[in-house]
C-alpha positions in Angstrom: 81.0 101.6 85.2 84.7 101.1 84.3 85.3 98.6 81.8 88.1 96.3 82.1 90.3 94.2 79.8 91.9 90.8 80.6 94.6 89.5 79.2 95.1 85.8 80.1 98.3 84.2 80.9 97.5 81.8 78.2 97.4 84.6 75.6 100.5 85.8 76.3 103.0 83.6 76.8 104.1 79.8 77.1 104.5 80.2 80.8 108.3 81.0 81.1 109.8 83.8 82.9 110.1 87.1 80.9 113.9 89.1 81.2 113.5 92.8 82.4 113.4 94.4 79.6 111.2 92.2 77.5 108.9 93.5 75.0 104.9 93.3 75.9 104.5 90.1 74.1 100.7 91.1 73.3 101.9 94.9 72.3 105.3 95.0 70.3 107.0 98.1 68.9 109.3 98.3 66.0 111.7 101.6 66.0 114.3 103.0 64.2 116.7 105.8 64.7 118.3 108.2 62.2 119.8 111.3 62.1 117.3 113.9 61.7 114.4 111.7 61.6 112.8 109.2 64.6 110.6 105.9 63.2 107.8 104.7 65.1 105.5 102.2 63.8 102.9 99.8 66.0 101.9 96.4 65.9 97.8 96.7 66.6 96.7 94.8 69.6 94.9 92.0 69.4 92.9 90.9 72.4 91.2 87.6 72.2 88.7 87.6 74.8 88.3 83.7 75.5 86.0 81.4 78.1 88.1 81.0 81.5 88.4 77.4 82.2 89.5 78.3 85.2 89.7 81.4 88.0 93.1 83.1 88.4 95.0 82.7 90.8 96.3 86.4 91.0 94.8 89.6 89.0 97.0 92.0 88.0 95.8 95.5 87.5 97.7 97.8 85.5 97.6 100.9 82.7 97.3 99.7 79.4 99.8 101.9 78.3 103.3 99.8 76.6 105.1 101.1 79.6 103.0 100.4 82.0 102.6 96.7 80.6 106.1 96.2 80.3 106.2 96.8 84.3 102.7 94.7 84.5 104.4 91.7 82.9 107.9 92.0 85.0 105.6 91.7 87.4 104.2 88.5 86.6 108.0 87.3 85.8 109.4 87.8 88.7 106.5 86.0 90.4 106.9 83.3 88.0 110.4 83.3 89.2 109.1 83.2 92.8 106.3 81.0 92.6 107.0 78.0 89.6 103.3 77.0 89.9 101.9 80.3 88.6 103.8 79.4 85.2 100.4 77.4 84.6 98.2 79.0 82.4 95.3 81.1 83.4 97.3 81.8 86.9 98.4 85.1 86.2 95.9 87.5 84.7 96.8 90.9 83.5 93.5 92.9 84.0 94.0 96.4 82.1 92.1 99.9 83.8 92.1 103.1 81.7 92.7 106.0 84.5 91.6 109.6 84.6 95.0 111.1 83.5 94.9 108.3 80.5 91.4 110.0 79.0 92.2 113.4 79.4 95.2 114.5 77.5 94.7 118.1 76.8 95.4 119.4 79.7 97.8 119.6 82.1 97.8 117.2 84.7 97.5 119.7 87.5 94.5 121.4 86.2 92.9 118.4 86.2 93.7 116.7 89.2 97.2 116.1 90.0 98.3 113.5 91.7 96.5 110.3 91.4 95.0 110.3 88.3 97.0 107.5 87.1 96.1 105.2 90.0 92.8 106.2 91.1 91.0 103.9 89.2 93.3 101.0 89.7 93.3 101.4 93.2 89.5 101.4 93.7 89.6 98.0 91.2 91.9 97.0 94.1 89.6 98.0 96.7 86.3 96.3 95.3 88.4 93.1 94.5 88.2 92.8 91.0 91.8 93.0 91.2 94.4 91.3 93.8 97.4 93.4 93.2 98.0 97.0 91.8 101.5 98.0 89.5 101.9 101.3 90.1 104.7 103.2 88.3 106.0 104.8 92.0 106.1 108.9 90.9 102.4 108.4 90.3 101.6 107.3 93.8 100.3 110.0 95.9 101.8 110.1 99.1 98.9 108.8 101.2 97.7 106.0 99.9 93.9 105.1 99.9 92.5 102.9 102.8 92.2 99.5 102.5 95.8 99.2 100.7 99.1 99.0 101.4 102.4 99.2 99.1 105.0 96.5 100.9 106.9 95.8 97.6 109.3 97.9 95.4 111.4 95.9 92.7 114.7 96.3 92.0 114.7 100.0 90.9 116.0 101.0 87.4 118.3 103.7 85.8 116.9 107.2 87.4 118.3 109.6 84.8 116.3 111.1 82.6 117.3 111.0 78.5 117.8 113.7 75.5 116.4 113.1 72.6 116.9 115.2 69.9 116.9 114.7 65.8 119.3 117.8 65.5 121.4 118.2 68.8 123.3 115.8 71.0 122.3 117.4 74.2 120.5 120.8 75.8 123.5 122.4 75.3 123.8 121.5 71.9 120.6 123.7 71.0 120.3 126.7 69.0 119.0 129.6 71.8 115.1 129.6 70.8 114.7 126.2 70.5 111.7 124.7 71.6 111.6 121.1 74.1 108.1 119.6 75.2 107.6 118.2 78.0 104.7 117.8 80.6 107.1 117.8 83.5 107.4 121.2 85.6 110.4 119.3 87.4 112.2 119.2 83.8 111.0 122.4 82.8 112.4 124.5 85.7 115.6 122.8 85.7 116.2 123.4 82.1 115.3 127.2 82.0 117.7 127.4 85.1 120.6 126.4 83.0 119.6 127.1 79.7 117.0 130.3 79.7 117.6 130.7 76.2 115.3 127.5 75.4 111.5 127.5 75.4 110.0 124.7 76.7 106.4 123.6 75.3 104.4 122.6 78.5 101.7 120.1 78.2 103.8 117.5 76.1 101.3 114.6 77.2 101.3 110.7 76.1 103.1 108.0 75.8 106.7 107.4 74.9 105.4 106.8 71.2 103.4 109.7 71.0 106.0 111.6 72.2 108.3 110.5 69.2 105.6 111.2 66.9 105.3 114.6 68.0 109.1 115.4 67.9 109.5 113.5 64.3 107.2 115.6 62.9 109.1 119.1 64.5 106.4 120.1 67.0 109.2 120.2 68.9 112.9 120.2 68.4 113.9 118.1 71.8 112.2 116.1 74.6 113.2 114.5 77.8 112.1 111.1 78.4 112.8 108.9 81.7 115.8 106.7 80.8 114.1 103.8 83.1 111.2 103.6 81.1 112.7 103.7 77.5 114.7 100.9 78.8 112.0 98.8 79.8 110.6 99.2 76.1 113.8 98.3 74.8 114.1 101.6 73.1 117.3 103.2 74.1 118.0 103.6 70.6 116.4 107.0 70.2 118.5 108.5 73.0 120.8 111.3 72.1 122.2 111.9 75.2 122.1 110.9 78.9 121.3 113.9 81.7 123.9 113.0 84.9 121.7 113.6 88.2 123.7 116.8 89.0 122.3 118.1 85.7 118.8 116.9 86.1 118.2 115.7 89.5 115.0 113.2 88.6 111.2 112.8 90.2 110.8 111.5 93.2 110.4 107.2 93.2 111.3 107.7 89.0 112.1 104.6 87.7 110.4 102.2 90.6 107.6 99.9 90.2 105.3 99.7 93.6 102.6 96.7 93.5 99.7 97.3 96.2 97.4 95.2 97.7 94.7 95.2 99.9 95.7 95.7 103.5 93.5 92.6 105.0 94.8 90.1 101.9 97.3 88.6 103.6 97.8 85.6 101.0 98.4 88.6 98.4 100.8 90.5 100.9 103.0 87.4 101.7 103.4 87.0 97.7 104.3 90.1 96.6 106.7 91.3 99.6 108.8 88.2 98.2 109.7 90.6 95.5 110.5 93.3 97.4 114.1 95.0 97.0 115.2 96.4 100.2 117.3 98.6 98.7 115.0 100.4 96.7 111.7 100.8 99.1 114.3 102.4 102.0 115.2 104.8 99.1 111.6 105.4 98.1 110.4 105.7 102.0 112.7 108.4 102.1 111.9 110.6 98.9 107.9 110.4 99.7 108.7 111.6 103.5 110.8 114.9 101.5 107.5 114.9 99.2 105.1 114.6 102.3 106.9 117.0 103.9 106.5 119.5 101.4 102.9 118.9 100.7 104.3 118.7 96.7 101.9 119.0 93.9 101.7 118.9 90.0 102.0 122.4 90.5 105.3 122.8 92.3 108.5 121.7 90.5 110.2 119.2 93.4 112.7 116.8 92.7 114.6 114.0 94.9 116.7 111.3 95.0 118.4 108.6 97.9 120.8 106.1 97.0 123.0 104.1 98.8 126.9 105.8 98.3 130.2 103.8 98.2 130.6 103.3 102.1 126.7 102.2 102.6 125.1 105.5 103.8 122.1 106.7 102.4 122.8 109.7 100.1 119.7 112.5 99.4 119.8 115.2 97.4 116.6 117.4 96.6 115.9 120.7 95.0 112.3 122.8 94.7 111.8 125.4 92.0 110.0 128.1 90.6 108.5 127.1 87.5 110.2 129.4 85.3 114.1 128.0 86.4 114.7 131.8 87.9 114.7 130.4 91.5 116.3 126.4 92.4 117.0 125.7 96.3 118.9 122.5 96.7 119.7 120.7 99.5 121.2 117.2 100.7 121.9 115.0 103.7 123.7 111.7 104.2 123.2 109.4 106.9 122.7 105.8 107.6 120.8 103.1 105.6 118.3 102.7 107.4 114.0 102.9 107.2 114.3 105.2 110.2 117.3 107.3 109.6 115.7 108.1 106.2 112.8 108.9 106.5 114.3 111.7 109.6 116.5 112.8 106.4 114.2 113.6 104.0 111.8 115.1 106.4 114.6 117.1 107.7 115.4 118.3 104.0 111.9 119.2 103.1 111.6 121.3 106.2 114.8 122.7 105.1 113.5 123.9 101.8 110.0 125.1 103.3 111.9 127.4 105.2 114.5 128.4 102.3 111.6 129.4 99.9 109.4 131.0 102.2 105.8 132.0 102.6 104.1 132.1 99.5 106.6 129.6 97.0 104.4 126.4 97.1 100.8 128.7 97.2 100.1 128.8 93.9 
């Protein structure tokens, strides 16, 4: 039986809306860059489990990981911001589910599952209602979601890019050949042996941001790339070295979006949460997943891809599939209008474009 954790409204805050970018305000981090040296220290959570006076309004299920709280609680802000009443305490709840891919961490995620290990559990919280809504950090959604649930809100999508993060160089290019980057992300990895085939990248660089940091103070590894959207939310931009432009490192598919779910016959928790919705940002999602879905993508196939809205208002896509050793990248792109329908025809269209480019055999393993 999964156990869950709830943080109350009350524990957490005075009520008032929290900026983007806030700390957790149960969970705070305190770090410090130098040169040649990273400093993570952490604040120990304390999580006073106290008598509810009253029953929330909304549940919030979430990861209990800092990032994944950070987007929990921008959550709750924004529907603070929304909806003044659920300011009160004990209307917000922030209900905290440890997923598959959070207890296993020494392997990688494909052999033990792929996608959906981060949201699994939330999502069958969701289903059995001890939860009313479900964050989801968007590149951990598969691309059919369970029954029961729907996904009608994106927010306002952050910074896509992904960051360097070195104590010795200022960027990939910077590194001594032999040098060693972790990462858990074949996306990252295959890009980076295409330019830079000279690097070794350590697979199976698993855990949080702060783990992460741990690892590379203490020269496990020399480098690490870390999405920019998520050190941002933590407030810890800090420890970037350098930023990656897309044409260098074209990101995951929905990185940096937040999706909150809910169950497809709550309409009282469908009408609040598509108040949040950005426009802007689900169109540019709905077309990513359809190049995803269209390639049937797993953990094990290195697939990037990314739609945003260009100068004059069309919908710009660009996406690439790999082999996991860099040797072989197809890239293609399309441009069209703005639109739900239009977009999801593009990235379709690109996926079968790249299914045919790589041939029988390329996504088999």
């Amino acid at each position: 039986m999964e156990k869950f954790v709830t943080l109350n409204a009350s524990n957490l805050s005075s009520g008032s809306p929290l900026p983007i970018g806030f700390s957790s305000p149960c969970r705070k981090f305190a770090v410090s860059v130098q040169r040649r040296r990273v400093h993570v220290t952490r604040a120990s959570v304390a999580v006073e489990q106290q008598a509810q006076t009253k029953v929330a309004v909304i549940r919030v299920g979430t990861r209990g990981s800092p990032l994944a709280l950070a987007q929990a609680y921008e959550t709750r802000a924004k529907l603070i911001a929304s909806y003044p009443d659920l300011a009160e305490d004990g209307a917000i709840e922030i209900v905290i589910i440890k997923t598959t891919g959070d207890k296993i961490l020494s392997q990688p995620l494909a052999d033990i599952g792929g996608k959906g290990l981060f949201t699994k559990e939330i999502d069958e919280a969701l289903i059995n209602g001890d939860i009313d809504i479900a964050v989801h950090s968007m590149k951990d959604v598969p691309t059919y979601l369970p029954e029961k649930t729907i996904l009608p809100c994106n927010l306002p999508r952050e910074d896509v890019r992904d960051a360097f993060i070195s104590l010795t160089a200022g960027s990939l290019a910077e590194l001594p050949s032999g040098s060693t980057i972790g990462t858990a992300s074949l996306r990252r990895k295959s890009q980076i042996l295409h330019r830079y085939p000279s690097l070794n990248v350590l697979e199976n660089f698993r855990g949080n941001v702060q783990t992460r940091l741990k690892k590379l103070n203490e020269g496990v590894v020399q480098a690490t790339l870390l999405a920019l959207a998520g050190l941002k939310r933590l407030n810890m931009t800090e420890n970037v070295s350098s930023i990656l432009s897309i044409e260098d490192m074209l990101p995951a598919v929905a990185q940096g979006a937040i999706g909150i779910a809910c169950r497809s016959d709550d309409e009282t928790m469908a009408n609040y949460i598509a108040a949040l919705n950005h426009e802007e940002t689900r169109l540019a999602i709905v077309c990513e997943r359809a190049f995803l879905t269209t390639l049937d993508g797993s953990c094990r196939t290195p697939i990037a891809g990314y739609a945003c809205r260009g100068e004059d208002g069309d919908c710009i896509f660009k996406g690439l599939v790999a082999s996991p050793d860099g040797t072989r990248v197809i890239e293609t792109s399309r441009k069209g209008p703005y639109t739900s329908e239009d977009m999801i025809r593009m990235g379709e269209d690109a996926g079968q474009e790249l299914l045919s480019k790589a041939g029988p055999g390329f996504f088999g393993n």
